[in-house]
C-alpha positions in Angstrom: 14.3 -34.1 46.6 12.4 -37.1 45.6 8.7 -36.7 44.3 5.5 -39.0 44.7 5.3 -40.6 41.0 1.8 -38.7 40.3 4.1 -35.6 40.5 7.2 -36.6 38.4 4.3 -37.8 35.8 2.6 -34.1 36.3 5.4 -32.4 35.9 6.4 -34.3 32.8 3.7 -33.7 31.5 3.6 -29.8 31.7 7.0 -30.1 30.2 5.9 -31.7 27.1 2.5 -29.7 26.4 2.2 -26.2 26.2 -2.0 -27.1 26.2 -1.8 -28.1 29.9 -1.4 -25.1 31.7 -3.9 -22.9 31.8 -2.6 -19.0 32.0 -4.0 -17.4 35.0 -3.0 -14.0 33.4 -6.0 -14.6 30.4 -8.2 -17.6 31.7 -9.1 -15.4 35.3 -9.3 -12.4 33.3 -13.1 -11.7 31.4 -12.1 -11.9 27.7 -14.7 -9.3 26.3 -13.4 -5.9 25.8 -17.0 -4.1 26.1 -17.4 -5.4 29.9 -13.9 -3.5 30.6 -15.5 -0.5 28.9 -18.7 -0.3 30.9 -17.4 1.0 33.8 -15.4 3.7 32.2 -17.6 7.4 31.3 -18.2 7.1 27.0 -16.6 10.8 26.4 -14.3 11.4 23.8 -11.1 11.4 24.2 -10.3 14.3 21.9 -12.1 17.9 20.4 -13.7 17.4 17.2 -11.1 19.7 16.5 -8.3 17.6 17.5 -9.6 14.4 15.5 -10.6 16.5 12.3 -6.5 17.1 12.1 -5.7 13.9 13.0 -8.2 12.5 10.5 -6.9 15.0 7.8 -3.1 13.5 8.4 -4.5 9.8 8.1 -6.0 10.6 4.7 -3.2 12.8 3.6 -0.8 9.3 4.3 -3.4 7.1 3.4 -3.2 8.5 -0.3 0.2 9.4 -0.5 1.7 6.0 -2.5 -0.4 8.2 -5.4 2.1 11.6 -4.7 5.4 9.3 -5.3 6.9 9.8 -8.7 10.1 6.9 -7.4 9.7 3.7 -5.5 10.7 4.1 -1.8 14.5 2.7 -1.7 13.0 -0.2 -4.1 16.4 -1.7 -5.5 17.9 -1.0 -2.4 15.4 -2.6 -0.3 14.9 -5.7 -3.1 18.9 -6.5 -2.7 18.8 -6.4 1.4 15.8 -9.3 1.0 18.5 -11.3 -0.6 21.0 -10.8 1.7 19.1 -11.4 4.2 17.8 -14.6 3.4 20.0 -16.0 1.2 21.0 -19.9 0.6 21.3 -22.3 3.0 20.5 -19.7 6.0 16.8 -20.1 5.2 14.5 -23.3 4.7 11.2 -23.9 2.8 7.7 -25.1 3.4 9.1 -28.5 3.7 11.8 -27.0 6.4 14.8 -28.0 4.4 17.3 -25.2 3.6 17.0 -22.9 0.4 19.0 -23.9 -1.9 21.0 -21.2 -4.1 19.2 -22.2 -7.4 16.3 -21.5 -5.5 17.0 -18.1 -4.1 19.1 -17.3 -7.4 15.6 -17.9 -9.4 13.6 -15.5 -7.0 16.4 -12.7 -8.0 16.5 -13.2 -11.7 12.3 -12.8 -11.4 12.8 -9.9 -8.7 13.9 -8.0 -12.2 16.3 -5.2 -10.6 17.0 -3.6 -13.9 13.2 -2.4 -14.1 12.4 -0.8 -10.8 10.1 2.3 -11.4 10.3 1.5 -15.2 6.1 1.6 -14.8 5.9 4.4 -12.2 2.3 4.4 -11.8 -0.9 5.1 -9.7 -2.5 1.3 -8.5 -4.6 -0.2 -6.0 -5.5 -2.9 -4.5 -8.4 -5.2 -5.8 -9.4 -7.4 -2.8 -7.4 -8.5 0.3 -3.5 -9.2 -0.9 -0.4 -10.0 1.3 2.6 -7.7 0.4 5.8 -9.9 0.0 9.2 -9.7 0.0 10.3 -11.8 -2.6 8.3 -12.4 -5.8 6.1 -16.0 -4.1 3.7 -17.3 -2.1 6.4 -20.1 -1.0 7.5 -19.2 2.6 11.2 -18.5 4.2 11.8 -19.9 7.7 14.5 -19.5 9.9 15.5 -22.5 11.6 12.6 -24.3 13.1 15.1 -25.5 15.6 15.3 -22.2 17.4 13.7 -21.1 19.8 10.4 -19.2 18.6 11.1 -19.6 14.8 9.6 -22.0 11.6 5.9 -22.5 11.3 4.0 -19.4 11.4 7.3 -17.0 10.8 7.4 -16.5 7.3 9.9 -13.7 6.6 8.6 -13.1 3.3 5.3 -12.3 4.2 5.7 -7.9 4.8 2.1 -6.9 5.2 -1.9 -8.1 4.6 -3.1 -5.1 2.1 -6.5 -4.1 2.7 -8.5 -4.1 -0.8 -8.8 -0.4 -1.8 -5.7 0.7 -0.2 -3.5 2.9 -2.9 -0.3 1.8 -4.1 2.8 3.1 -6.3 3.6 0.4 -8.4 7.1 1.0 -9.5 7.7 -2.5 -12.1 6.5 -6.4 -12.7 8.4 -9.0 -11.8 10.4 -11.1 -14.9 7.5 -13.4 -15.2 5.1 -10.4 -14.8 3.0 -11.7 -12.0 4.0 -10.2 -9.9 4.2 -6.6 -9.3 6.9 -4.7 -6.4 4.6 -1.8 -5.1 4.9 0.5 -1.8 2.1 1.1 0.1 1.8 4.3 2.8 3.6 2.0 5.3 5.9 -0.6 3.4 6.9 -2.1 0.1 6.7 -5.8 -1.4 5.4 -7.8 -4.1 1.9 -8.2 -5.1 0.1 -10.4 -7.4 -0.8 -8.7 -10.0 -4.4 -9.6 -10.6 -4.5 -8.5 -7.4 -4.2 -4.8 -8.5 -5.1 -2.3 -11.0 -3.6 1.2 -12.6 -5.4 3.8 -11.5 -5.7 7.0 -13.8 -4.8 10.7 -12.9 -8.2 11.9 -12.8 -10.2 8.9 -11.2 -7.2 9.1 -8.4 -8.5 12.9 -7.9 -12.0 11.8 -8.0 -11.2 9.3 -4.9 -9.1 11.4 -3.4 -12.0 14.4 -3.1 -14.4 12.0 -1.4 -15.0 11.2 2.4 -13.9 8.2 3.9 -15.2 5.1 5.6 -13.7 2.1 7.5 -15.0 -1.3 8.2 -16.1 -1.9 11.4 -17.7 -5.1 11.6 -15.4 -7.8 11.0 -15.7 -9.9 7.7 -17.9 -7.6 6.2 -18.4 -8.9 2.9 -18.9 -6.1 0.2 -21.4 -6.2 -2.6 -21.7 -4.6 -5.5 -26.0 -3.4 -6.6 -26.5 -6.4 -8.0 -25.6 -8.7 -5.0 -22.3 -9.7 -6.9 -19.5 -10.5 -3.9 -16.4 -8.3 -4.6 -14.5 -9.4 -1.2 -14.8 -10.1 2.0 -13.3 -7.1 4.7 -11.8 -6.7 7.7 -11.7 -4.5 10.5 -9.6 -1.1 9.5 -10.3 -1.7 6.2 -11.2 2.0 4.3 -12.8 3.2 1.3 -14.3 6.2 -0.3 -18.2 6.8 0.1 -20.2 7.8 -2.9 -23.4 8.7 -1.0 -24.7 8.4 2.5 -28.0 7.7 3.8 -29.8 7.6 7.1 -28.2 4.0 7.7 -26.9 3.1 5.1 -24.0 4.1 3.1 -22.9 3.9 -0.6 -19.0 3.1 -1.5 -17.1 3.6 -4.1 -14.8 -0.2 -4.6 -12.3 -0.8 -7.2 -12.7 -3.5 -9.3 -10.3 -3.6 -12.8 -11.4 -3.8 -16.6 -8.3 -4.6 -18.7 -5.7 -3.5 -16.0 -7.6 -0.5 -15.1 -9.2 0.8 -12.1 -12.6 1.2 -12.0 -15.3 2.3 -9.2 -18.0 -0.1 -8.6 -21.1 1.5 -6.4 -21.6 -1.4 -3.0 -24.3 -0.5 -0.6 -23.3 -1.4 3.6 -25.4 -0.8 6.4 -23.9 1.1 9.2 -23.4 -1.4 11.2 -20.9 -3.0 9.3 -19.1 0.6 7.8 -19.2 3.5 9.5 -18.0 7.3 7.9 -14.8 8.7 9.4 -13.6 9.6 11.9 -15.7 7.4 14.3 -15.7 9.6 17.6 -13.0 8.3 19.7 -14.2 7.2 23.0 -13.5 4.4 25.2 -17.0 2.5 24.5 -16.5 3.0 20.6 -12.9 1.8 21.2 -14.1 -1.2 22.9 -16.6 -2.4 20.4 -14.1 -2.6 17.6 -12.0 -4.0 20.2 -14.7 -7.3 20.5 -14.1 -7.6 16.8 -10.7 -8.8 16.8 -10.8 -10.9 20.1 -9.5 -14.4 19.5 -8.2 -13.9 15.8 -5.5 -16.4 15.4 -1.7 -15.1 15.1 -1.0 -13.8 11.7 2.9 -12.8 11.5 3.2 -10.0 8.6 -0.4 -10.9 8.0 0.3 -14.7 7.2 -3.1 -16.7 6.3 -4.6 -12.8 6.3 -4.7 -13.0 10.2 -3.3 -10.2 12.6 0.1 -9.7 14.3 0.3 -7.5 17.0 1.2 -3.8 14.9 -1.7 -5.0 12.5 -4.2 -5.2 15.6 -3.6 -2.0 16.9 -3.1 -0.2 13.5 -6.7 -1.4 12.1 -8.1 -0.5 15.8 -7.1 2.9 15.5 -8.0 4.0 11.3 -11.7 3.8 11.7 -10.8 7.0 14.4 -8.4 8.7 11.9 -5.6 7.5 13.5 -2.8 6.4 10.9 -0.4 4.3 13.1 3.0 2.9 10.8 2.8 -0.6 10.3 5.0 -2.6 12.5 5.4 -2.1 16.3 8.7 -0.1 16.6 7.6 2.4 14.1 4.5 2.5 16.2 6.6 2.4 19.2 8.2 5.7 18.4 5.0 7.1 17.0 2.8 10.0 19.4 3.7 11.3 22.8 5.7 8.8 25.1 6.0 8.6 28.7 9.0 6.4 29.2 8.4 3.4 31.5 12.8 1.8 31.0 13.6 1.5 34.6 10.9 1.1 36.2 10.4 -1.8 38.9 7.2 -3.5 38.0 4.7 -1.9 40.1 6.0 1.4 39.1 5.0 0.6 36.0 1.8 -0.8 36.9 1.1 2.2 38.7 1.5 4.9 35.8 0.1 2.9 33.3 -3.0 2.7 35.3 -2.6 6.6 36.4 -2.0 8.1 32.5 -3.1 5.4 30.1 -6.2 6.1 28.7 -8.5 2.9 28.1 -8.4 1.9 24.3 -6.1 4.5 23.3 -3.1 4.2 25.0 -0.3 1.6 22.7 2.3 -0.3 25.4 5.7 -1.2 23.8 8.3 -3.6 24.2 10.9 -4.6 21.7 9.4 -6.7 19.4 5.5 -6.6 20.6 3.2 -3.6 21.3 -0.4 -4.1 22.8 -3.0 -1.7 23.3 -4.0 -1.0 27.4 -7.9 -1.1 27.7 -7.8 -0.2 31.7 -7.9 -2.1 34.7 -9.6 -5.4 36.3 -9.0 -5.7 40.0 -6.2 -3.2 40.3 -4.4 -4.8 37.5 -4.0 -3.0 34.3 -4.6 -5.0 31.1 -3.6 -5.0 27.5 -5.4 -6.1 24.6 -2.7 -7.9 22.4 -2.3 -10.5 19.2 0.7 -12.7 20.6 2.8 -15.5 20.0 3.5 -16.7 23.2 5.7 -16.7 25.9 9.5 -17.8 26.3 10.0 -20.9 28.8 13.1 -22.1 29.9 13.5 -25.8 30.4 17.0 -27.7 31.4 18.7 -24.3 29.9 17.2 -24.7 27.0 14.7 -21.9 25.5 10.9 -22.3 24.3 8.3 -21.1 23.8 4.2 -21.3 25.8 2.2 -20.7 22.1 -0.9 -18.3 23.2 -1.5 -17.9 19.2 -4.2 -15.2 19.2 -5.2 -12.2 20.5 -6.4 -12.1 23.8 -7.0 -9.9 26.7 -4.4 -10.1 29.6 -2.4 -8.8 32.5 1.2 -7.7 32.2 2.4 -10.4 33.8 0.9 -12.9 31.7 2.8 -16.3 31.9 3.9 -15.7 35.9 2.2 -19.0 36.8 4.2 -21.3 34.3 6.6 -23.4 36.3 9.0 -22.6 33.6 8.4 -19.1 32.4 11.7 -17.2 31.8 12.6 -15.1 34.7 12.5 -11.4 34.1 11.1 -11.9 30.4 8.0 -11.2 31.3 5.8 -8.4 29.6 6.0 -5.9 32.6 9.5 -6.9 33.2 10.4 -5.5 29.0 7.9 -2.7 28.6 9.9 0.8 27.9 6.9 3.1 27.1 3.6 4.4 26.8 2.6 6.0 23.5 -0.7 8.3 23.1 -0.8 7.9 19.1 
């Protein structure tokens, strides 16, 4: 078939730009989560009963980096980053390969022969990326797949919240760094990013309520109006005192390598004491928070991937989730959804999910379902973007945020992968 040279020129041109198709599944769909919400009744979801225990179990895990007296698999884990992503299978910021001097430097610094020769309480400072090899220098695959390079840095493990606990188990050769496990995963840490925490000042914290952030970028204060960081949504932290709408926290700061408490006074508005009652309105106004944050794999340029969306979405309720998206694919009760043709699936999810409280996984992505629009259940998700097929040769459509969508996001692109869809790879429904 021959096409009208306006056409061939269109059609190039979608081709070439990823920008020039606008994606029916999230541009027709209303991006705010609280106009979703307002049509569904603001009861909780759960007894008080029910979110007390669950609360209970997030603070037990929360704190539980301070019951280890051994790192977590550390050498073992250390040695699998370097076979992993060893030389000349990896590349660097410049997107040439890793060279074996390079990759032999970052093991002699790893220091195996000291893991847990510290063995002590810590916690984080301020806002801190957990990594897998002692650096801030990234590790790409090859930007020549499909999907891979620039933003996949497969060194970057986690963002750390400031105040989160640690067990640090040793330094790093050069001693800046320090390999430490958190209640969900293990990596490196700067460490003037952290600080030993005593027996009894652990205690101390551990006997205190808790609050999360609510409000994101909440920056945090210390009495005399000093900024100790700025925090995001999820983030949590013991209270010292509460008032009518205000609220008093405990934030560690270090003096000579040692954790200290430093009193910060929040309103409400921006920190709220836990649990927060879980119910669909609540859900949807932390929701609005993280709207349109740019991609952040592992937490890279302290933005969210999809785990680290719905984790931070769920602690302000009490709800631990594990940190990336199998773990929190396997985590709760499941209804299976493997299968299913795609209306089927539609169908239940719309039928069992409950709005802002119901995780969707696929390999490799989970989302969190916030109800219907139109018949058509939607999730909201932090996403890459979606695979294309052009000539028989794989891509990718780069979304690059979080966004509100249907499941069949990506159906209108002329070259969208056929049956790659997100309703086409969803397996299950999990009620964390």
């Amino acid at each position: 078939m021959r096409y009208p040279l306006k056409s061939t020129i269109l059609l190039l041109w979608l081709a070439l730009s990823s920008s020039a198709w606008a994606l029916s599944g999230v541009d027709k769909i209303p991006q705010s989560p609280v106009f979703h919400a307002s049509s569904l009744a603001d009861l909780p979801i759960m007894t008080q009963e029910e979110q007390r225990e669950r609360y209970d179990d997030f603070k037990e895990k929360f704190y539980s980096p301070w019951s280890q007296d051994k790192s977590r698999d550390g050498r073992a884990v250390i040695e699998w980053v370097f076979g992993k992503y060893g030389p000349n299978r990896t590349f660097g910021e410049n997107l040439k390969p890793r060279s074996e001097r390079w990759i032999s430097d970052m093991k002699e610094r790893s220091n195996l022969d000291q893991v847990d020769s510290v063995r002590s309480k810590a916690i984080a400072l301020r806002p801190t990326s957990l990594r897998l090899m002692p650096t801030d220098s990234p590790v790409f695959l090859s930007p020549d797949l499909p999907g891979e390079g620039y933003p996949f840095d497969y060194l970057q493990n986690s963002l750390v919240h400031g105040g989160e606990p640690l067990y640090l188990s040793h330094l790093s050769r050069d001693g800046l760094w320090a390999w430490c496990d958190t209640s969900y995963a293990s990596g490196w840490i700067k460490a003037v990013d952290l600080a030993e925490v005593d027996d009894l000042t652990a205690q101390r914290w551990m006997e205190m309520d808790l609050a999360a952030v609510v409000k994101e970028g909440t920056v945090l204060r210390d009495l005399r109006g000093k900024a100790l960081f700025r925090a995001k949504v999820g983030a949590v932290l013991p209270v010292k005192r509460r008032g009518a709408t205000t609220l008093e926290l405990e934030v560690p700061t270090g003096e000579k390598g040692r954790a200290v408490g430093t009193a910060a006074k929040v309103s409400m508005e921006e920190v709220i004491p836990m649990p927060l009652a879980a119910t669909p309105w609540k859900g949807a106004f932390l929701a609005e928070q993280v709207l349109d944050e740019p991609y952040g794999w592992g937490g890279f340029l302290y933005n969210r991937d999809c785990s680290a969306t719905t984790r931070d979405l769920m602690a302000p309720f009490g709800i631990w989730l594990p940190r990336n998206s199998r773990a929190q694919a396997q985590t709760g009760k499941a209804i299976s959804l493997e299968g299913m043709r795609a209306e089927d699936k539609k169908r239940t999810i719309v039928e069992k999910g409950v709005p802002f409280f119901t995780l969707l996984g696929q390999p490799g992505h989970v989302m969190l379902y916030i109800g219907s629009y139109r018949g058509e259940p939607l999730i909201l998700h932090n996403m890459w973007g979606i695979r294309t097929e052009e000539n028989g040769k794989e891509g990718r459509f780069v979304v690059g945020r979080s966004v509100i969508s249907t499941l069949d996001v990506g159906s209108d692109l002329p070259n969208h992968s056929a049956g790659r869809l997100i309703v086409d790879r969803i397996t299950s429904m999990k009620f964390p």
